[in-house]
VOGU-3710 file (C-alpha; in Angstrom, 3 decimals, decimal comma):
1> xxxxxxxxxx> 0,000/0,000/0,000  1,674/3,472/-1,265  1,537/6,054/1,400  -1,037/8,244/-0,695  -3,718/5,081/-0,016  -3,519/5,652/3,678  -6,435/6,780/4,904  -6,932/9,879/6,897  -9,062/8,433/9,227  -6,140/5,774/10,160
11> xxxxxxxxxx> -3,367/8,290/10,631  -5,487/9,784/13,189  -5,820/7,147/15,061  -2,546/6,034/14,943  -1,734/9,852/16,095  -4,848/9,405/19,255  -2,671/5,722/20,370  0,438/7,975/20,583  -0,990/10,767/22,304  -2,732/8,584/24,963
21> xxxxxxxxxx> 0,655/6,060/25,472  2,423/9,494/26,065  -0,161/11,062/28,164  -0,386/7,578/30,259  3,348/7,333/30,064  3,637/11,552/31,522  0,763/10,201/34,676  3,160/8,034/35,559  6,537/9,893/35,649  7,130/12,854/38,034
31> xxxxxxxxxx> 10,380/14,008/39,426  10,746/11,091/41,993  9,723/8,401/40,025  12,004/9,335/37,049  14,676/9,274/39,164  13,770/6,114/40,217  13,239/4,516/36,600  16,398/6,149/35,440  18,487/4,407/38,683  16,933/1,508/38,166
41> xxxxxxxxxx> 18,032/1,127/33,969  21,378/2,561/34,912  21,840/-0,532/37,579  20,456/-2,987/34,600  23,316/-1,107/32,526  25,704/-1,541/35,201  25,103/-4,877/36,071  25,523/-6,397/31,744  29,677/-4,469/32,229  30,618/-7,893/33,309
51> xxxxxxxxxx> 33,321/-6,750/35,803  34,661/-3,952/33,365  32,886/-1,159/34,825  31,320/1,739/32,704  32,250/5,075/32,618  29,933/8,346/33,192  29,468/9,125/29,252  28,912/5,579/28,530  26,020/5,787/30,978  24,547/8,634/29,714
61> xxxxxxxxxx> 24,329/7,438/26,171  22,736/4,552/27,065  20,070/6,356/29,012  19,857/8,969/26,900  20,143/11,338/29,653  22,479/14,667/30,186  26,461/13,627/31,586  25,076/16,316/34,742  22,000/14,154/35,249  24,133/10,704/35,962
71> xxxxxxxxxx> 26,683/12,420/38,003  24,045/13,524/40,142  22,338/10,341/40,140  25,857/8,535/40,378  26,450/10,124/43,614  22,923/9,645/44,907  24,107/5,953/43,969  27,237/5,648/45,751  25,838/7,587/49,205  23,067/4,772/48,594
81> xxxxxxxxxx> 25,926/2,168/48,641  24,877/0,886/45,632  27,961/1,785/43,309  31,455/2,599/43,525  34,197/4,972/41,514  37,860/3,544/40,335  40,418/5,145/38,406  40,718/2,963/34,654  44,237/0,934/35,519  45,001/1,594/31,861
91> xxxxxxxxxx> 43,951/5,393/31,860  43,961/6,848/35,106  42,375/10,239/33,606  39,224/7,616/32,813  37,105/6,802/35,769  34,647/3,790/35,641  31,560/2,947/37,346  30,720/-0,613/38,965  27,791/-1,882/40,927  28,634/-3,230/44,827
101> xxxxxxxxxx> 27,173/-6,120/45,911  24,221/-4,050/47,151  23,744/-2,451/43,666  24,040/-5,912/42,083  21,064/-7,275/44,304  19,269/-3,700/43,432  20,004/-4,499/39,779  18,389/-7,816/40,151  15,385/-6,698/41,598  15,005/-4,058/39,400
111> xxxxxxxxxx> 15,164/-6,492/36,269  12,585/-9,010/38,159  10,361/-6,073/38,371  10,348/-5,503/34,712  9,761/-9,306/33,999  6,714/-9,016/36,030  5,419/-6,098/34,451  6,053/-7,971/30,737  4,341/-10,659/31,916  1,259/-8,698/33,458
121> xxxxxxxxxx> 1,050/-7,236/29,918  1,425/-10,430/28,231  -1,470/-11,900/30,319  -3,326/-8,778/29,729  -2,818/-8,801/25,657  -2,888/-12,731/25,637  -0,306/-14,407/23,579  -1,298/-13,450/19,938  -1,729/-9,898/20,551  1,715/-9,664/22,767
131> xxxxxxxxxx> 3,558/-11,923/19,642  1,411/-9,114/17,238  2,554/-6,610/19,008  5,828/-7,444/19,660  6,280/-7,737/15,808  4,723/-4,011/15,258  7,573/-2,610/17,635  10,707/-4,295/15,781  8,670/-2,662/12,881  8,431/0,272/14,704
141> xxxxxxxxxx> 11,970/0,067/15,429  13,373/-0,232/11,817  11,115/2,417/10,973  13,175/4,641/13,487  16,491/3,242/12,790  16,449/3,299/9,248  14,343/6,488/8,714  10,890/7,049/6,145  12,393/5,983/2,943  13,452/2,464/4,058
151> xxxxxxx> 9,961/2,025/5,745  8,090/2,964/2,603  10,118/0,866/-0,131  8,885/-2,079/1,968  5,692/-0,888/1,821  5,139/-0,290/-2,115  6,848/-4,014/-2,791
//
């Protein structure tokens, strides 16, 4: 289907879903919680270094968050006793990041809660819908990664 048949009526419908996963999304996140959610995928990050450790920037990529953000959070971390600092023993002008045993248990718990909340939303879609759906996001997904044109040559074949 070339982009010209789309219908009007589907686009803005596709644009209400979006609005009300945002809107849903923005109930749910206020200043304390985000900081929560954003500790909690930087402990998931930590925890996949595999004994290398990870340094600020890395951290802030991966979040997608500002370098001032996750040395704020960082320290809020390490007062917590969750994470500690050491100097790179290649690069001592590089400083990486690791989880302590208490931020490894954190990490873990953290992770278990996401499984749970997959599987509430798989039993809540049922398996068809969740495999459907899970399918529309990696579609989603290339559509990002890959940009318009990409998306739409699939779409005319």
């Amino acid at each position: 289907m070339k982009q010209d048949k789309v219908s009007r009526k589907t686009v803005v419908q596709l644009i209400e879903a979006f609005n009300r996963l945002r809107y849903a999304e923005m109930k749910q996140s206020f200043p304390a919680v985000e900081w929560k959610k954003t500790e909690a995928k930087a402990l998931m990050f930590l925890n996949e270094a595999s004994g290398e450790g990870k340094m600020a920037s890395e951290i802030s990529r991966a979040l997608h968050v500002t370098s001032p953000f996750v040395t704020q959070m960082l320290n809020r971390m390490e007062k917590k006793g969750l994470v500690f600092r050491r100097m790179d023993e290649d690069d001592r002008r590089i400083v990486r990041i690791f989880l302590t045993d208490e931020g490894k248990k954190a990490a873990d718990d953290a992770l278990k809660g996401l499984n749970r909340w997959f599987l509430q939303l798989t039993r809540f879609l049922g398996e068809d819908e969740s495999r459907q759906f899970a399918d529309l996001i990696h579609k989603l997904s290339e559509f990002i990664e890959h940009g318009e044109k990409t998306s739409e040559k699939k779409v005319e074949k």
